[in-house]
VMD Tcl script that draws the C-alpha trace (Angstrom):
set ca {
  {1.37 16.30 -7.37}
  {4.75 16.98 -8.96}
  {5.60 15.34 -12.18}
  {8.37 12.96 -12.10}
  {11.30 12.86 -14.31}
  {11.75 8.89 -15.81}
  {14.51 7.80 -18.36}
  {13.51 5.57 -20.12}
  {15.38 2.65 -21.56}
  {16.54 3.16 -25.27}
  {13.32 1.46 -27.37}
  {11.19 0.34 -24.48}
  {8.42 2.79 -25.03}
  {8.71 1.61 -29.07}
  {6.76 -1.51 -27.78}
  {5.30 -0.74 -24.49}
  {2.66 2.07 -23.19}
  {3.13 3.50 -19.70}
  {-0.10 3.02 -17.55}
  {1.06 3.94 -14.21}
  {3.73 5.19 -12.17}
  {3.97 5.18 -7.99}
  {6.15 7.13 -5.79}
  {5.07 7.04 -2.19}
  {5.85 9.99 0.17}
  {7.63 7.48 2.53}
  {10.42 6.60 0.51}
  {10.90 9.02 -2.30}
  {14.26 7.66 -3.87}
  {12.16 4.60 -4.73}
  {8.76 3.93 -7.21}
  {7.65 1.44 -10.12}
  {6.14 2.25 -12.94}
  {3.92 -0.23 -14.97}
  {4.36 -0.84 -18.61}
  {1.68 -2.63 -20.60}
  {2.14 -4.42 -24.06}
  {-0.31 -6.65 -26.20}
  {1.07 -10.04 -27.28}
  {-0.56 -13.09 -28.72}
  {-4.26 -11.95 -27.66}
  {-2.84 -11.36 -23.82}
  {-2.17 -8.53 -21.60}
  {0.90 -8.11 -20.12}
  {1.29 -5.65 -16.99}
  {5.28 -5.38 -16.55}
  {6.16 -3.44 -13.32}
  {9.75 -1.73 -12.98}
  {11.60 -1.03 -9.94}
  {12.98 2.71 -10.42}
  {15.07 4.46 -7.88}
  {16.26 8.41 -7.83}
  {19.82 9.41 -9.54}
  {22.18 10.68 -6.93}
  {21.58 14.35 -8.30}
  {18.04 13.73 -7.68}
  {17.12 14.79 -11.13}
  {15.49 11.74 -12.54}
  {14.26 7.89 -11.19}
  {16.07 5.24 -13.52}
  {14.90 1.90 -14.33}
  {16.59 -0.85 -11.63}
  {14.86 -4.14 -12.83}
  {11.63 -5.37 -13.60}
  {10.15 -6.69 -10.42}
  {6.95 -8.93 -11.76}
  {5.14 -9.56 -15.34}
  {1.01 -10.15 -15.32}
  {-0.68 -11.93 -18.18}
  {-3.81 -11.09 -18.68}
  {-6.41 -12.08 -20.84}
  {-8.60 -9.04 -20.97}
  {-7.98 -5.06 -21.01}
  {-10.74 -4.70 -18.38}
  {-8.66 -7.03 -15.75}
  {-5.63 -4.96 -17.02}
  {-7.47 -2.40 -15.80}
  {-8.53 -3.87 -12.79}
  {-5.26 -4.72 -11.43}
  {-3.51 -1.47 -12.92}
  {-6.34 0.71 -10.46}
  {-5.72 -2.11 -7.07}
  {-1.95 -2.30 -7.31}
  {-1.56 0.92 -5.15}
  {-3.55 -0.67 -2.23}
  {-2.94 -3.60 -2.88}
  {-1.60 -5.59 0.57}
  {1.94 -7.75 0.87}
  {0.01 -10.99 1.66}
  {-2.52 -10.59 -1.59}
  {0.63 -9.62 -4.03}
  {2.37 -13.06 -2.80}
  {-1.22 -14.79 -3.48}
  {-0.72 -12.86 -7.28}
  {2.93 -13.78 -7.24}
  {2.15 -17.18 -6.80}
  {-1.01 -18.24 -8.03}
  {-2.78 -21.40 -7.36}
  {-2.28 -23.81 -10.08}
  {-5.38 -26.46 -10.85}
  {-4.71 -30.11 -9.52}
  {-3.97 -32.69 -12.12}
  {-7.55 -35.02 -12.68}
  {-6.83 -38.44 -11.13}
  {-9.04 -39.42 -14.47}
  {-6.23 -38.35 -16.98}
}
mol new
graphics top color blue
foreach p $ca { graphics top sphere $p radius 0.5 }
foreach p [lrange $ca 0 end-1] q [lrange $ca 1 end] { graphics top cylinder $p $q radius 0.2 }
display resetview
């Protein structure tokens, strides 16, 4: 595998670690990379949209296309090793997870 050339928004990497980045051989103008970054005893994944400069000699940052909160470093982890596989119907499920039904009792 080739290494990829990233720029990197001014400061982002002063508060964020790089955990992953994904370039697919079907589209290679296009990949995300996922930042992580500890806040208030939670995880959060952040995962960029980053597409290749016309001269083709670096992918800039487009947008960020979805944030994860997390509670622990292992389901970080978890989700950080699945997102490559993961399937279009299971990242709307993540997208848009259940929320627990108000009690009738409260």
């Amino acid at each position: 595998m080739t290494e990829q050339m990233i720029a990197f928004p001014v400061g982002i990497l002063d508060r964020m670690t790089i955990e992953s980045a994904i370039f697919t051989p079907e589209n290679k103008k296009l990949g995300i990379i996922v930042l992580s970054e500890f806040i208030k005893s939670e995880h959060i994944l952040r995962v960029y949209q980053l597409v290749l400069s016309t001269d083709e000699t670096q992918y800039n940052f487009v947008q960020e296309l979805v944030a994860f909160n997390l509670k622990t470093r292992e389901e970080a982890d978890e989700l950080i090793e699945r997102l490559p596989n993961i399937s279009g119907l299971e990242m709307l499920f993540l997208l848009n997870p259940l929320r627990p039904f108000p009690s009738i009792m409260s």
